[in-house]
Structures are given as structure tokens and as C-alpha cells.
C-alpha positions in Angstrom: 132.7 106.4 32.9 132.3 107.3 29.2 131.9 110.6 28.2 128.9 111.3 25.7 129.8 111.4 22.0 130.2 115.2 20.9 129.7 116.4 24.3 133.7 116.9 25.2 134.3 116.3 29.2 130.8 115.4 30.0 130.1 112.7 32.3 127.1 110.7 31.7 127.5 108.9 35.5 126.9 112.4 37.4 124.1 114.5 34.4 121.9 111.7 32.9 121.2 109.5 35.7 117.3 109.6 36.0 115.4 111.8 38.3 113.6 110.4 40.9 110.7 111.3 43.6 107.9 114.2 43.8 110.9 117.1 42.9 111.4 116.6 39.4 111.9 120.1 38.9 114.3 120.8 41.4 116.4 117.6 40.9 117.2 118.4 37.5 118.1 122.2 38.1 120.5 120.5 41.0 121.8 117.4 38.4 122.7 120.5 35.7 123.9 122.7 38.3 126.7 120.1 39.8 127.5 119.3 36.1 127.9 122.8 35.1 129.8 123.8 38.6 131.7 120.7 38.4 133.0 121.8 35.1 132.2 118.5 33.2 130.5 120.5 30.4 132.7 123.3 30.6 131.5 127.2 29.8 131.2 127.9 26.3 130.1 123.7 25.1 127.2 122.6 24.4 124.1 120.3 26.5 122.8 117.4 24.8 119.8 117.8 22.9 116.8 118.6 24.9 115.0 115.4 23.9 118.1 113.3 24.4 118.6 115.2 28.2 114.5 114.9 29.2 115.5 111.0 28.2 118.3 110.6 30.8 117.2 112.2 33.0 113.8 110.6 32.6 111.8 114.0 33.0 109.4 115.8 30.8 110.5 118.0 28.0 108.2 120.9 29.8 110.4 120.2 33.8 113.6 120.2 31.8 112.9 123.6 29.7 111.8 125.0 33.0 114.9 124.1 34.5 116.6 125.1 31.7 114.9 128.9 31.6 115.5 129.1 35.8 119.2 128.5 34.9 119.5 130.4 31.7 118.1 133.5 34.0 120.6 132.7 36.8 123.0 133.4 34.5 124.4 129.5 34.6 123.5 128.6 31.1 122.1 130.5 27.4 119.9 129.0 24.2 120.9 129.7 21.2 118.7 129.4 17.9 120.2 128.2 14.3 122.0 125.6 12.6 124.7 125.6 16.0 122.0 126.4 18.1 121.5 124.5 21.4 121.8 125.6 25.3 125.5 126.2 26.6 127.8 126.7 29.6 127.7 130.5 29.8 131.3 131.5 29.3 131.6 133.0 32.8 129.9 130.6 35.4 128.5 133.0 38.3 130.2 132.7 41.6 128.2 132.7 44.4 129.6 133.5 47.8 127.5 131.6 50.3 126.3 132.5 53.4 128.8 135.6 54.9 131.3 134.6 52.6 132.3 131.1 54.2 134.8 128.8 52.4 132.9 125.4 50.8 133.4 123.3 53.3 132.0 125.0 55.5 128.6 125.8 53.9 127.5 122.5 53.0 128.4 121.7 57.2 125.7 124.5 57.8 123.7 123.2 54.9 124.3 119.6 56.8 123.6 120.7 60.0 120.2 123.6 59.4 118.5 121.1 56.6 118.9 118.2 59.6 117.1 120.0 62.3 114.8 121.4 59.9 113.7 118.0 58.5 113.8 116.9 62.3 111.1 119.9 63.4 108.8 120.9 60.3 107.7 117.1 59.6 107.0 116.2 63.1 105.3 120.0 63.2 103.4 118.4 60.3 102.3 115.0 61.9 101.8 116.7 65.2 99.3 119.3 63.5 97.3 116.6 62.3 97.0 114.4 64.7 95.0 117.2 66.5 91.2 118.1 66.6 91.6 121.5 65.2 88.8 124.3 66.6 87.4 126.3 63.6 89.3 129.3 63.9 92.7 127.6 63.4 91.3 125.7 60.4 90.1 129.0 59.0 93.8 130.8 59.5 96.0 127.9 58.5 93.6 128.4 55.0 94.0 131.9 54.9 97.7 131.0 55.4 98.2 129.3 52.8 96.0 131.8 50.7 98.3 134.2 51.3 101.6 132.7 51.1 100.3 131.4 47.1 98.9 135.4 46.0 101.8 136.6 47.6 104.4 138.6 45.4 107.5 138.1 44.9 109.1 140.5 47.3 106.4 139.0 50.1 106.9 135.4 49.0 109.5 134.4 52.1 107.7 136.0 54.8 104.2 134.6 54.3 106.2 131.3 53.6 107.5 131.7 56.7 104.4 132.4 58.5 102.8 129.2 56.8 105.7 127.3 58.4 105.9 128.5 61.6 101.5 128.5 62.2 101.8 124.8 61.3 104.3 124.7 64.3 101.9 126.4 66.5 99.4 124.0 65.5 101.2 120.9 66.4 100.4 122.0 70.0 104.1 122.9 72.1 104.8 126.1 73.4 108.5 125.8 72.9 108.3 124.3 69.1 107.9 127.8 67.8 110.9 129.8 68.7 113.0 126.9 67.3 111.2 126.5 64.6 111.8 130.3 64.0 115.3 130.1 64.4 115.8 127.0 62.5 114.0 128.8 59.7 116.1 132.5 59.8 119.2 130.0 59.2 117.1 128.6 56.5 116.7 132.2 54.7 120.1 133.2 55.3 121.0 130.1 53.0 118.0 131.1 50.7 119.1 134.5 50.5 122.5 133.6 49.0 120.8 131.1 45.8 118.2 132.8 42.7 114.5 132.9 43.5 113.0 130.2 40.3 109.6 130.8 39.6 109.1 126.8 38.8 110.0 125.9 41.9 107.5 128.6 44.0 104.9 127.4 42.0 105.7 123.8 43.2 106.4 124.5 46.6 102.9 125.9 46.6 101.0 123.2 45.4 103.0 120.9 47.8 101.8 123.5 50.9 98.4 122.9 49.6 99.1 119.1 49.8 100.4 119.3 53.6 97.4 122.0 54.3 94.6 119.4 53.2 96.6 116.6 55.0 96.8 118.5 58.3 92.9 119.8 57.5 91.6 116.1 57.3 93.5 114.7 59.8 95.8 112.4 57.9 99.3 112.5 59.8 101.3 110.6 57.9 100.1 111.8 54.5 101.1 115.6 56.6 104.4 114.3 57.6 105.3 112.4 54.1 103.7 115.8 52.1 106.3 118.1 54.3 109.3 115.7 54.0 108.8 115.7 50.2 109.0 119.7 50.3 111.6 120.2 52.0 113.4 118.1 50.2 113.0 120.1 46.9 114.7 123.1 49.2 117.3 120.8 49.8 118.1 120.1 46.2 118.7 123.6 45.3 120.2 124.6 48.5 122.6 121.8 47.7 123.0 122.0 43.7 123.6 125.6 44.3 125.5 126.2 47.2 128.0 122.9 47.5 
């Protein structure tokens, strides 16, 4: 594939394919991760323009400066101002160590293997959920929930995420769902812990529990099952884009 012009060792096949689905933002913080990772812009050149990037990639200019300002902050890339101005490869590309140190091929098999089960347990949590008459009280604290897990601060933010996960398991109605669905979800974190916390993306993973809250709420199961599979996805793509 032909590099860009200007842009030395960039290939367009793997950066400016468009983004696709309900995770813009985390698709293209995972498409400029693998190209930055991958070395095909390597550290010190220069991105395309940010209007010629939003293009390819087919994303608004406000997903892509996001993106860019989550990466800029993980210490992956840096925007300069002037005539040369533009965002770059930092010169030193962080090295993240992945869950207890393991060797590559290994973490994406544990990325592989928790992301399956996950996808497995949390949507059918999800349809299960909704396909149940819910008494009052568990409407009421599946709101409060989610109430809590979108005020919550940064240093609560996983555990009330958690909580939210794991209730909607209790909701679906099977004693033994929750303790895998807690252990499924500790592997999850210990893969979380090892990639950067971006604000973008909390704000869009709360707005997509809001969406599987009011699906379970109203009864809708597949509209609970599709609004879960679409958000765990987006954990997928950064998961993947940081950590393979």
C-alpha cells in the first residue's frame, strides 16, 4: 500500500481506513494507537493534518481532537503550534507492561479469552434483565446505580462500574451468574489497570450505561442486549489498541 505523501512510513491501509459503529471515539484512539505502536509514523514525524485525518477516518474533528488530547496525555503523541506545528510521535513511545508483566503473545490470549466470556455473560445479563418484570425496589436501585457510577470520581469510577455490571447480573435472575460475572470482571480490571483512564471514553461508556439502563427499565431485551454488546466493545478497542 502507498504511503501518504510527506508522511514518511505511514501506511494509509492500517490509519485512514474509516471508523465504523457506536465507538467512534474509542476506534480512533485504537487505529492511532496500532499506527503509532506499529511504528508506521515513527516517534518524532508528524500526523496528517487534523482535517485530512477526521476525513479518513471518517470522524468528526471534535472525536479525533479528543482522541488526540487522551493520547497526547498518555504520553503517545504531542501538538505543537507554529509554522511546523502539527501533532507528533512523541520521541520515546511509552512501554506498557501488561498484565504481571506477560510477554505479547500472551496478553492478547487473556485479552482473547476474558473479552469472550465477558461478551458471552454481560449481554445475556443484559437480555435476561429485561426480559423480567422488575419489582419497584430493583428498578429504583439499578437507577441509583447508574446515578452513582456517572457522579462518581475518578478514583471511585471502577468500583461503582463494577457494581452497575454486576446488579444487572443479579437482575437477570440466576444465582450462580454473579460470582462469574465477578470473576470475569476482576480479570477485566486487571487488564484495565495496566492501560490510561481517558476521560472521553468514561463519558461515553456512561451515556451507553444509560442506554442499557432504559432498555432493561422498559423491557426491551434486544435493544439491552445490542446497547451492552456495543459497550463492551468500546472496552475492547482500547484494551486491544493498547495492550496488543
Amino acid at each position: 500500500m502507498a504511503d501518504l505523501p510527506g508522511v514518511s512510513g505511514l501506511d494509509s491501509g492500517l490509519l485512514l481506513r474509516p471508523v465504523s459503529g457506536s465507538n467512534a471515539f474509542e476506534e480512533t484512539v485504537q487505529r492511532l494507537l496500532q499506527t503509532v505502536r506499529l511504528g508506521l509514523v515513527a516517534p518524532g514525524e508528524r500526523l496528517p493534518s487534523e482535517r485530512d485525518l477526521a476525513a479518513q477516518l471518517n470522524v468528526s474533528r471534535d472525536t479525533l481532537r479528543d482522541a488526540i488530547a487522551s493520547l497526547a496525555e498518555a504520553g503517545y503523541l504531542v501538538s505543537r503550534r507554529g509554522r511546523y506545528g502539527g501533532t507528533f510521535v512523541t520521541a520515546v513511545i511509552p512501554t506498557l507492561p501488561g498484565p504481571e508483566g506477560a510477554a505479547p503473545a500472551l496478553v492478547s490470549a487473556a485479552i482473547d479469552d476474558v473479552l469472550t466470556l465477558r461478551d458471552i455473560l454481560e449481554i445475556g445479563a443484559a437480555r435476561a434483565a429485561a426480559s423480567r418484570v422488575l419489582p419497584a425496589a430493583e428498578r429504583e436501585l439499578l437507577w441509583a446505580s447508574l446515578g452513582a457510577a456517572r457522579e462518581a470520581s475518578p478514583e471511585d469510577y471502577r468500583r461503582l462500574d463494577a457494581r452497575l455490571h454486576l446488579y444487572i447480573g443479579e437482575l437477570a435472575g440466576s444465582s450462580l451468574l454473579v460470582p462469574l460475572l465477578a470473576d470475569v470482571r476482576m480479570r477485566v480490571n486487571e487488564l484495565l489497570d495496566s492501560i490510561p483512564s481517558l476521560g472521553p471514553n468514561i463519558a461515553h461508556s456512561d451515556a451507553q450505561h444509560e442506554q442499557i439502563v432504559l432498555a432493561i427499565l422498559s423491557g426491551r431485551a434486544d435493544a439491552a442486549a445490542q446497547a451492552m454488546r456495543e459497550h463492551l466493545a468500546g472496552t475492547a478497542l482500547l484494551l486491544r489498541g493498547f495492550l496488543e
